[in-house]
C-alpha positions in Angstrom: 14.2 -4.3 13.5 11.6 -3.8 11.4 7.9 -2.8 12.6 4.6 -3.8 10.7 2.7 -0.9 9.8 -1.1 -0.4 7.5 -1.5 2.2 5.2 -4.2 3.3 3.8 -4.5 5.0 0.2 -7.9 7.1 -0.5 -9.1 8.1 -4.0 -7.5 11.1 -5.2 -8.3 14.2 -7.1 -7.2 12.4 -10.6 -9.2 9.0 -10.0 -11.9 8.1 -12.8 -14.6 7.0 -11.0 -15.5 5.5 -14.7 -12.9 2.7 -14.3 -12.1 0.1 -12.2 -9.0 0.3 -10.2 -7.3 -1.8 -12.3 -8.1 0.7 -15.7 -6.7 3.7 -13.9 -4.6 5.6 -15.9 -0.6 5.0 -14.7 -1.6 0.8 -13.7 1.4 -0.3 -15.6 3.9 1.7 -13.8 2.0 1.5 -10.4 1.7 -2.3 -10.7 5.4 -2.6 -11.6 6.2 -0.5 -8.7 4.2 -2.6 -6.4 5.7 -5.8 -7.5 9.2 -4.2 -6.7 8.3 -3.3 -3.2 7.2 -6.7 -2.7 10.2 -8.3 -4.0 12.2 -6.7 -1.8 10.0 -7.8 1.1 8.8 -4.1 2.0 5.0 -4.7 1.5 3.4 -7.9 2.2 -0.6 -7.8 1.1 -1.9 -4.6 -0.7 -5.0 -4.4 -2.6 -8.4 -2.1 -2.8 -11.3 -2.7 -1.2 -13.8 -4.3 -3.0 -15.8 -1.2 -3.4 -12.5 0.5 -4.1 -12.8 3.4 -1.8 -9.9 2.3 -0.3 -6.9 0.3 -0.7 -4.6 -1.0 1.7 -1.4 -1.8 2.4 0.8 -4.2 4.9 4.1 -3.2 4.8 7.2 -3.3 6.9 9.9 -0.3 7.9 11.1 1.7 10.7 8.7 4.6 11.1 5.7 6.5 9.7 8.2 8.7 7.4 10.1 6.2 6.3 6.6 4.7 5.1 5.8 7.9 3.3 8.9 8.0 2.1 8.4 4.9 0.5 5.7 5.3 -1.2 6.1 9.0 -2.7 7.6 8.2 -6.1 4.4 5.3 -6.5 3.3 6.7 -9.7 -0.4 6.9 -8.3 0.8 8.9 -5.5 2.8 11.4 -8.3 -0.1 11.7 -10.4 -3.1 11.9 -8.3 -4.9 8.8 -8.6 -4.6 8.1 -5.0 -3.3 9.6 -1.5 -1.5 8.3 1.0 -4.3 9.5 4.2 -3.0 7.1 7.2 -0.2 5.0 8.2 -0.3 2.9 11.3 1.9 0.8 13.4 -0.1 -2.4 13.8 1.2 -5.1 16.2 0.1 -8.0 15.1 -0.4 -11.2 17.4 -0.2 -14.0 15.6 3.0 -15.9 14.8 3.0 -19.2 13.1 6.3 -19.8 15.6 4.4 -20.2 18.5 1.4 -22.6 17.4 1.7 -26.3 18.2 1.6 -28.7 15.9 
């Protein structure tokens, strides 16, 4: 069964502070590799902060390496636009299934 863990991405040594997030160099290829993920049902929400300091990630799997492990060939991981600093379990309360109607 899968468990619902957040990661969080930090700016890394390669990320122009010139640009917004979305003009870093390797978006393309990061954005394509992001849709994938989602496609498959691995991530659910990801996006940076407004600030972009950080960016976020909801994503589901069995354990903290197998998160890591997801995520190492994202081609801003690979090139140093950001790094991968935490990756939590979160257990989430709320379920749609149990609300009344």
């Amino acid at each position: 069964m899968s468990k619902t863990f957040l990661l969080t991405f930090e700016q890394g040594v390669n990320y122009q502070h010139d640009r917004s997030f979305h003009d870093q160099p390797y978006w393309e290829n990061h954005s394509r590799f992001s849709d994938k993920l989602f496609l498959q049902g691995k991530i659910t929400m990801c996006g940076p902060l407004a600030d972009a300091s950080k960016t976020l990630v909801v994503a589901l799997g069995k354990s903290e390496s197998s998160m890591r492990n997801l995520f190492k060939d994202d081609p801003f991981i690979k090139n140093g636009i950001l790094t991968l600093s935490h990756v939590d379990e979160w257990e989430l309360h709320l379920n749609p299934e149990f609300l009344d109607e």
